[in-house]
C-alpha positions in Angstrom: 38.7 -37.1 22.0 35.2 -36.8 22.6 33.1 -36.5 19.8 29.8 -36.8 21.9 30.5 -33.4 23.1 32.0 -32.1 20.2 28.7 -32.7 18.4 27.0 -31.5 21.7 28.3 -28.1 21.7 27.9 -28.3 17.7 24.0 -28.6 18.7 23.8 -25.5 20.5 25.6 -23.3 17.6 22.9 -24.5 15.4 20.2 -23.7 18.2 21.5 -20.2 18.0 21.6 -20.2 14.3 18.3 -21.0 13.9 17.2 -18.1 16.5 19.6 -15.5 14.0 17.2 -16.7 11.1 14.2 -14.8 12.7 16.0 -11.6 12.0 15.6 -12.0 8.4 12.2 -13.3 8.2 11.1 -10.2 10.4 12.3 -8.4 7.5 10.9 -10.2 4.7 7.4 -9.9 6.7 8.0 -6.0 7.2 8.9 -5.1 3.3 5.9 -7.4 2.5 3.3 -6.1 4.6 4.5 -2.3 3.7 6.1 -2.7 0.3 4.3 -5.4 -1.1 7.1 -7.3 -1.9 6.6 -10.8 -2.9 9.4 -13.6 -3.0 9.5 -17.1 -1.5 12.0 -15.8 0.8 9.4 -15.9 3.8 8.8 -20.4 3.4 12.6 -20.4 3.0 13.7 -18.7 6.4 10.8 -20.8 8.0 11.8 -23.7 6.6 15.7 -23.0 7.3 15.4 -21.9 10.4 13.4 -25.0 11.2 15.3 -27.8 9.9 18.1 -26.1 11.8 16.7 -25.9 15.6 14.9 -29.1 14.7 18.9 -30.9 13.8 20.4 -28.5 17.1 18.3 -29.9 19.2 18.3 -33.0 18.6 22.3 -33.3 18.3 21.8 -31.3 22.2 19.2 -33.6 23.7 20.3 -36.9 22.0 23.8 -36.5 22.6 23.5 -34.8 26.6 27.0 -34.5 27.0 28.1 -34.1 30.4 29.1 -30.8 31.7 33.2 -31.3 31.3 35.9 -28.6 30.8 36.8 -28.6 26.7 40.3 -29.9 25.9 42.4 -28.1 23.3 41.7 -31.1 20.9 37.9 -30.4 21.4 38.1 -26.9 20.8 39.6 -27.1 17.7 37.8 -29.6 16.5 34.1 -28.3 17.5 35.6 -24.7 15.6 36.6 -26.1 12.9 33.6 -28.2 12.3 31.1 -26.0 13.5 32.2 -23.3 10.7 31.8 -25.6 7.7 28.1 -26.8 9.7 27.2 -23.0 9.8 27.9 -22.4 6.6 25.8 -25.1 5.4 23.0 -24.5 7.3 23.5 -20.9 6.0 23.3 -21.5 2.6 19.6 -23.4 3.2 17.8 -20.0 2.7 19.1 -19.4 -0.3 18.6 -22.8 -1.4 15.3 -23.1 -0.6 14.4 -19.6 -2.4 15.6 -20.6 -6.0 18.2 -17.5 -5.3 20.9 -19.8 -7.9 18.1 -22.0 -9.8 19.2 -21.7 -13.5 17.1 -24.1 -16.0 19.1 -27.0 -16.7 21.5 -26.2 -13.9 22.3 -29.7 -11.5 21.1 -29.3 -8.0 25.0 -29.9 -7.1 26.0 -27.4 -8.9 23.4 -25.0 -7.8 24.2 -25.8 -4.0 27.8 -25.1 -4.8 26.4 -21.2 -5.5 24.6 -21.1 -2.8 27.6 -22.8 -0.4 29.8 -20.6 -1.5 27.8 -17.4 -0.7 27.1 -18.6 2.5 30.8 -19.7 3.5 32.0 -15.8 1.7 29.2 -14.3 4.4 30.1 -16.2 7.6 34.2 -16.1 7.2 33.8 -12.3 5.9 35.1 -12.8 2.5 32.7 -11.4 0.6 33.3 -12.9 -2.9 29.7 -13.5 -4.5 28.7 -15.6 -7.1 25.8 -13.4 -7.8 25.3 -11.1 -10.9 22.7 -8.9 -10.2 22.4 -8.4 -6.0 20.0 -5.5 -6.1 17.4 -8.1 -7.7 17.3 -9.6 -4.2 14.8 -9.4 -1.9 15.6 -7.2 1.4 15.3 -10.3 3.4 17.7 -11.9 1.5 20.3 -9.2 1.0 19.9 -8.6 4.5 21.1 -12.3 5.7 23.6 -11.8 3.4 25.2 -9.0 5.5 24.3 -10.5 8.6 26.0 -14.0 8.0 29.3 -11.2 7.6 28.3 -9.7 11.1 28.0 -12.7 13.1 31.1 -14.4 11.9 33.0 -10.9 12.2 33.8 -11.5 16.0 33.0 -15.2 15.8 30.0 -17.3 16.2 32.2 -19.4 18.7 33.1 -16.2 20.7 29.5 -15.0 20.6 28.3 -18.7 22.2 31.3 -18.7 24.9 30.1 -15.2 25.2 25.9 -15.7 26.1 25.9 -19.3 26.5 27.5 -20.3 29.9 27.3 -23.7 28.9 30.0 -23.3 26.8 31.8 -20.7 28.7 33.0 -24.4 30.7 36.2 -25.1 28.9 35.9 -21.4 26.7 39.6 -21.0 26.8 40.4 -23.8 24.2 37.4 -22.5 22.2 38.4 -19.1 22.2 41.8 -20.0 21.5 41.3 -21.5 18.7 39.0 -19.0 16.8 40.6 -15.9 18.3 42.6 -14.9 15.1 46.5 -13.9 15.7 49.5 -15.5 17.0 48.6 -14.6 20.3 45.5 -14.0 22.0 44.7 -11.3 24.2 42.7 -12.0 27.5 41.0 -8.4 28.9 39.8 -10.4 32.0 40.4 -13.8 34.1 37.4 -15.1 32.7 37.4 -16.0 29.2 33.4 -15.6 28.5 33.7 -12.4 30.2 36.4 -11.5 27.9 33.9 -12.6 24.9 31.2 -10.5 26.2 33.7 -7.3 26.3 34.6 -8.1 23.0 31.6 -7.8 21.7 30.0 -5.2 23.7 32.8 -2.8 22.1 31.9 -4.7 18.3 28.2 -3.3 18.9 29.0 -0.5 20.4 31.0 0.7 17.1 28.0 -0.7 15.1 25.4 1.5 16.3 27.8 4.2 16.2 28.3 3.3 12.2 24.7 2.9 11.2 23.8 6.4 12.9 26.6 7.8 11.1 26.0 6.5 7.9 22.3 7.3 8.4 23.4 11.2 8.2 24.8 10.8 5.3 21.3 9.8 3.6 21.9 6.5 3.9 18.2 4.2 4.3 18.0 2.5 7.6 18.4 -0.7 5.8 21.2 -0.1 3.7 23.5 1.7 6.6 22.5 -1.6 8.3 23.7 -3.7 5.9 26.6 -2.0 4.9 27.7 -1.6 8.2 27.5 -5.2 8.8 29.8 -5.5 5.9 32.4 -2.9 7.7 32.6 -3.7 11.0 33.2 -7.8 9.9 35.9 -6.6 6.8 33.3 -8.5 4.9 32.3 -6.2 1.7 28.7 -7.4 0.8 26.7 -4.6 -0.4 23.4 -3.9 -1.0 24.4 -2.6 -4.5 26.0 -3.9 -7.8 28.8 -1.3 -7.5 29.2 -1.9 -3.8 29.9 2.0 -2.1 30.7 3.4 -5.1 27.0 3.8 -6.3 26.7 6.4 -3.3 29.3 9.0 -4.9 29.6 10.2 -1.6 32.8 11.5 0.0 31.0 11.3 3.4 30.1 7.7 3.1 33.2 7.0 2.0 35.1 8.6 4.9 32.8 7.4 7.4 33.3 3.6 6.0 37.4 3.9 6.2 37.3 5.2 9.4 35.2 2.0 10.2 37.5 0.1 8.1 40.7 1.2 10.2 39.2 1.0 13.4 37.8 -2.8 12.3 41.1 -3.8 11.3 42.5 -2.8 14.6 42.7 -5.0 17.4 39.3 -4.9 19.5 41.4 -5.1 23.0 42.9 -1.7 22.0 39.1 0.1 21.4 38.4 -1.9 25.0 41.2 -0.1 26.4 40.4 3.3 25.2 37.0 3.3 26.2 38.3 3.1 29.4 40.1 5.9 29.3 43.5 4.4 28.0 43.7 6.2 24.3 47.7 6.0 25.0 47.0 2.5 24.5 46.8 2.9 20.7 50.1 4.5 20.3 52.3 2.0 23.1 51.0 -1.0 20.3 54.1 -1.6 18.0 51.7 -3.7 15.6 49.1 -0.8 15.4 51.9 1.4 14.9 53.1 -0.6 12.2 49.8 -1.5 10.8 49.6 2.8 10.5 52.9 2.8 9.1 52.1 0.4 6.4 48.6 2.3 5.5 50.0 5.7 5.6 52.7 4.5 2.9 50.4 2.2 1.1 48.1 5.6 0.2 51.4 7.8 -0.4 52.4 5.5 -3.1 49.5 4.6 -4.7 47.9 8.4 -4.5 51.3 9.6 -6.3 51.2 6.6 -9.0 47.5 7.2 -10.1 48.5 11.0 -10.8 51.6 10.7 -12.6 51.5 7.6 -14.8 49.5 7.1 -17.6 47.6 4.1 -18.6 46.2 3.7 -21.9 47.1 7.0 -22.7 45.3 8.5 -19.9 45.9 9.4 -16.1 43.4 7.9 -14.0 42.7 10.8 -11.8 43.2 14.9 -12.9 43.6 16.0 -9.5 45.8 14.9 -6.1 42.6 15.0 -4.0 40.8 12.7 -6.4 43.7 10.4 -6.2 43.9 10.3 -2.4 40.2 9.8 -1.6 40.3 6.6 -4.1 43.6 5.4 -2.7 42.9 5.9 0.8 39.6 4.0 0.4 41.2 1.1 -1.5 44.1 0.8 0.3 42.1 0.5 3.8 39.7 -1.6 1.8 42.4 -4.2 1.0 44.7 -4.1 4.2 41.4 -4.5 5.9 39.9 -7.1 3.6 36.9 -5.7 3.7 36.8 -5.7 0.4 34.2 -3.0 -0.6 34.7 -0.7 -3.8 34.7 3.0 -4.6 36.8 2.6 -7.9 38.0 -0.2 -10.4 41.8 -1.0 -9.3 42.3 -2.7 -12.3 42.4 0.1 -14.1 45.2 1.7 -12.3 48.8 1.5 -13.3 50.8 -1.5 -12.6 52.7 -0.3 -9.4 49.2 0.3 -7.4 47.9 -3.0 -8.3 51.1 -4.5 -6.9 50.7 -2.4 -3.9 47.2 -3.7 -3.4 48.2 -7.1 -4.2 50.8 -7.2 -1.5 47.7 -5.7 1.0 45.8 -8.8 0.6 48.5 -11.0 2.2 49.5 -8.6 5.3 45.6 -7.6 6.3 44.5 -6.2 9.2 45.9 -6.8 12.8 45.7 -9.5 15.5 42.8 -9.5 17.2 40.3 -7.9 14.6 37.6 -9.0 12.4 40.3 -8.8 9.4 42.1 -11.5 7.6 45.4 -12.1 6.0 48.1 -13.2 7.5 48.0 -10.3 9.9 50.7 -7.0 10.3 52.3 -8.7 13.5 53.2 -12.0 11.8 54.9 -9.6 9.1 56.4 -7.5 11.9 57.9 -10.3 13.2 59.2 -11.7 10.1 60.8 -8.4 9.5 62.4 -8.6 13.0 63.7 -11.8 12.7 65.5 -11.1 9.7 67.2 -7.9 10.8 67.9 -10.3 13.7 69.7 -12.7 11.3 71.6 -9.6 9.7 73.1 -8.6 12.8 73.8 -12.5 14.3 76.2 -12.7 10.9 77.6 -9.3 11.9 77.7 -10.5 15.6 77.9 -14.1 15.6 78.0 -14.0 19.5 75.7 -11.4 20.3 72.4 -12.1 22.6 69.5 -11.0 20.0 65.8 -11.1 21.2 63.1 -9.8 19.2 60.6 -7.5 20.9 57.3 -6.4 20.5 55.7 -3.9 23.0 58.9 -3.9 25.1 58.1 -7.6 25.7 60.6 -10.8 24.5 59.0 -12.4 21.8 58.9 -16.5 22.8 60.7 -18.9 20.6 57.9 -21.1 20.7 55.8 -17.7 18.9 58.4 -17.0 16.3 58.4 -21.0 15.5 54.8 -20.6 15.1 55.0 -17.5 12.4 58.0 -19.0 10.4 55.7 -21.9 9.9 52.4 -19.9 9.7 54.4 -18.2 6.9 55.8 -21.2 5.3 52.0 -22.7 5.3 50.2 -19.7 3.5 52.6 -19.6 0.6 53.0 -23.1 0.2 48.6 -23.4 0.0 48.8 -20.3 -2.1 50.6 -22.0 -5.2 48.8 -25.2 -4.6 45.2 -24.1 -5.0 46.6 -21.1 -7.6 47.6 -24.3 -9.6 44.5 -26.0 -9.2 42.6 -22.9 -10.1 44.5 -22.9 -13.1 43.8 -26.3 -13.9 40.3 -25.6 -13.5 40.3 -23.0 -16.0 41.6 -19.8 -15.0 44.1 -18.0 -16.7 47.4 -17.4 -14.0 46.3 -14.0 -13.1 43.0 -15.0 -12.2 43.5 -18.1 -9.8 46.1 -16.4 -7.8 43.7 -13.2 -7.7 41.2 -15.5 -6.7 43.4 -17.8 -4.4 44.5 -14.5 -2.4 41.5 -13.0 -1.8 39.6 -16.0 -0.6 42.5 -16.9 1.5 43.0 -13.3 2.4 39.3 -13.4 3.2 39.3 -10.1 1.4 36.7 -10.8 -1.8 37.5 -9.2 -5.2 41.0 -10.4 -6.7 42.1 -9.5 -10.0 41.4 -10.8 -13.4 38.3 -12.1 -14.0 37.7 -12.0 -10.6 38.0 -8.5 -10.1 36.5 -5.3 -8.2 33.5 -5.1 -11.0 33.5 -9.1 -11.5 32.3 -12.2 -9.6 32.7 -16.0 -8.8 29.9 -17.4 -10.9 31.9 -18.6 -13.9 33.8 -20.4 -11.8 34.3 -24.3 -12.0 31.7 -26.0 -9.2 35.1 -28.0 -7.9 36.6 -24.5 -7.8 33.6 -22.9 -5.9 34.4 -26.1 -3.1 38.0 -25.3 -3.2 37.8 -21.5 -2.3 35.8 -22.1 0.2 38.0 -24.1 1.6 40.3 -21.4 1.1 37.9 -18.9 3.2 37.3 -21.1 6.1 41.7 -21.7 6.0 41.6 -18.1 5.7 39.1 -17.1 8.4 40.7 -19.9 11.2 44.1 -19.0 10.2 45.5 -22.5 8.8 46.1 -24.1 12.1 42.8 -24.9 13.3 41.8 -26.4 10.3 44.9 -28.1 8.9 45.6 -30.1 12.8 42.2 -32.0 11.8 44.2 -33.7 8.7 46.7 -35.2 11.7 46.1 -38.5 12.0 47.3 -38.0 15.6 45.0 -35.4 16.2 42.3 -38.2 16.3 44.0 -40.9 18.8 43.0 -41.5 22.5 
């Protein structure tokens, strides 16, 4: 294990971190010089953006680790760490602008706010801990969507991707922040792979903001929102996320987004060149459709027919179907943005929804969850186990995509499975100890996990984060960086064998 080049390649992240924070001070400067507006966002993105290039290069040119191929104990390690080191230096801009300062507030508790915004941004949960957003500053809100963007694909993909430097030994980076039990190599080279992938992630951005700029959208906000899209993040420039638009056109273009987002990127690689058969040969993104299309069947007939507090939440089926259809993507995505309050649908959608959060989008996307293949699996396997009692001698292989699944893979999901459930009731518990009524820490366990953002409770679609305990605000964003690595790469660092040699 070499930690000199661990903390090395952590250097460089941070150099490229600090060079992201321009963005945001370009657009403090613009909105001051032209709107007059007047925060102290402008000495906090200098100061941030500073402190970080000034630690990144010092960690690059103190530490001048030689130019040696990555092991697979390196590369988890340096994702890993460099997540929870990018989320702190994240959270420095909103630090140093007093975004969280309270009177009488501890500075510890304070930086807990502003940790936990920063870690919701980078892993694309999109939980917030604030209470009024729109009384941010458009520099601020716009870092906020941003942080969603560049940890969408991966701020390790992105430096395998532009820095060759780390494109030595790329593979065991890659690897280990690619999400999914497999991961999906479009070329020999793994940085050109990186580069693919995102040239295909901007090339459906662009393609969102114009769209969303049709629909009356400002510059900014389609910017921002579409930041929040294309990552399954959720952060919005408004306090009732894309619901204060009332707009069936925004709300269609955003769940096509959504779906296409929570579809693996090496399918909309394929396409583009030519291969749209590519879509339907994919059993997961068949099954992913499958699970949508059923998802918005269910939930469009329940909010019709069944009443709750005496009333039917929508009077007509096209009503019903635009709100489900949005939610529903919303959730399996975990995107997490909002067009209607969820909780105040009858009992059988919010189950339906609740279910969502732990399947998410598919392998290979910017979603989380525990992903439709792993689920697709699990179902196969148990048919599998049907039949072998039927059959006790029979030769079963589960297949996806006309391909044997290895043992070694299904090993990996069983215990994937058995992982995510076992953390789930642990820090559900601990919520609860901290406070939170049962309904509430599991909603809020689930959707941090989930990386998806609202949960239920108190921490529902028109609630937030803030009241919650400062040791809870540490513990779910633990939960969003388990979440956004997919257990694995985070929980081998607790091995004390991991460490040896």
């Amino acid at each position: 294990m070499s930690l000199k080049l661990i903390f090395y390649t952590i250097g460089n992240l941070l150099i490229c971190l600090a060079g992201t924070m321009l963005l945001p001070l370009g657009v403090v400067i613009y909105y001051h010089i032209n709107f007059g507006e007047t925060h102290n966002d402008l000495v906090a993105f200098v100061i941030s953006a500073a402190i970080t290039l000034i630690i990144g290069l010092t960690l690059r040119l103190s530490l001048r680790a030689r130019q040696e191929e990555l092991g697979i104990r390196e590369g988890f390690a340096v994702v890993a760490l460099a997540w929870v080191t990018v989320a702190l230096f994240g959270a420095l801009p909103y630090q140093l602008a007093g975004v969280f300062h309270i009177d009488g507030r501890s500075p510890w508790t304070a930086f807990s706010f502003c940790y936990f915004e920063s870690m919701a941004g980078f892993s694309t949960t999109g939980a917030t801990v604030l209470t009024e957003i729109e009384h941010l500053s458009h520099g601020m809100l716009f870092w906020r969507s941003f942080t969603h963007w560049l940890g969408g694909m991966g701020i390790v993909v992105l430096a395998v991707a532009i820095l060759p430097m780390l494109g030595i030994g790329g593979m065991q980076l890659f690897r280990a922040e690619a999400p999914g039990p497999q991961t999906d190599r479009l070329t020999p080279r793994i940085a050109q792979t990186a580069k693919l992938l995102w040239g295909v992630y901007v090339l459906l951005t662009v393609l969102e903001v114009i769209l969303l700029m049709l629909g009356k959208m400002t510059l900014f906000d389609a910017l921002c929102h579409t930041f929040g899209t294309m990552a399954t993040g959720g952060f919005s420039t408004k306090n009732a996320s894309i619901g204060h638009y009332n707009s069936v056109y925004i709300d269609m273009v955003i769940c096509v987004f959504m779906f296409l987002a929570g579809t693996n990127f090496a399918l909309h690689y394929r396409a583009l060149r030519g291969n749209l058969k590519a879509y339907f040969q994919d059993t997961e993104f068949k099954f992913y459709c499958t699970v949508i299309v059923v998802g918005i069947t269910l939930i469009s007939w329940n909010t019709i027919r069944f009443q709750v507090d005496g009333q039917i939440p929508y009077d007509s089926m096209w009503t019903s179907l635009r709100y489900a259809t949005f939610q529903v993507l919303s959730i399996i995505t975990t995107t997490g943005y909002g067009t209607a309050d969820f909780e105040q649908w009858p009992a059988l959608s919010q189950f339906i929804l609740v279910t969502l959060m732990f399947y998410g989008g598919c392998a290979g996307s910017t979603g989380g969850g525990m992903k439709q293949v792993r689920f697709l699996l699990l179902i196969k396997q148990s048919g599998a186990e049907i039949k072998r009692l039927i059959f006790p001698h029979a030769l079963l292989r589960i297949r996806v995509n006309d391909q044997v699944v290895p043992r070694e893979v299904m090993t990996n999901v069983l215990g994937f499975f058995f992982f995510f459930i076992g953390i789930f009731a642990i820090v559900t518990c601990i919520m609860a100890t901290l406070g939170l009524d049962l309904v509430s820490a599991a909603g809020a366990t689930i959707a941090t996990m989930g990386n998806i953002g609202p949960g239920l409770g108190t921490v529902g679609p028109t609630d937030n984060y803030a009241h919650i305990h400062t040791a809870g605000k540490f513990v779910l964003s633990f939960c969003m960086l388990l979440g956004r690595l997919e257990l694995y790469t985070v929980l081998i660092l607790f091995s004390p064998n991991f460490w040896k040699g």
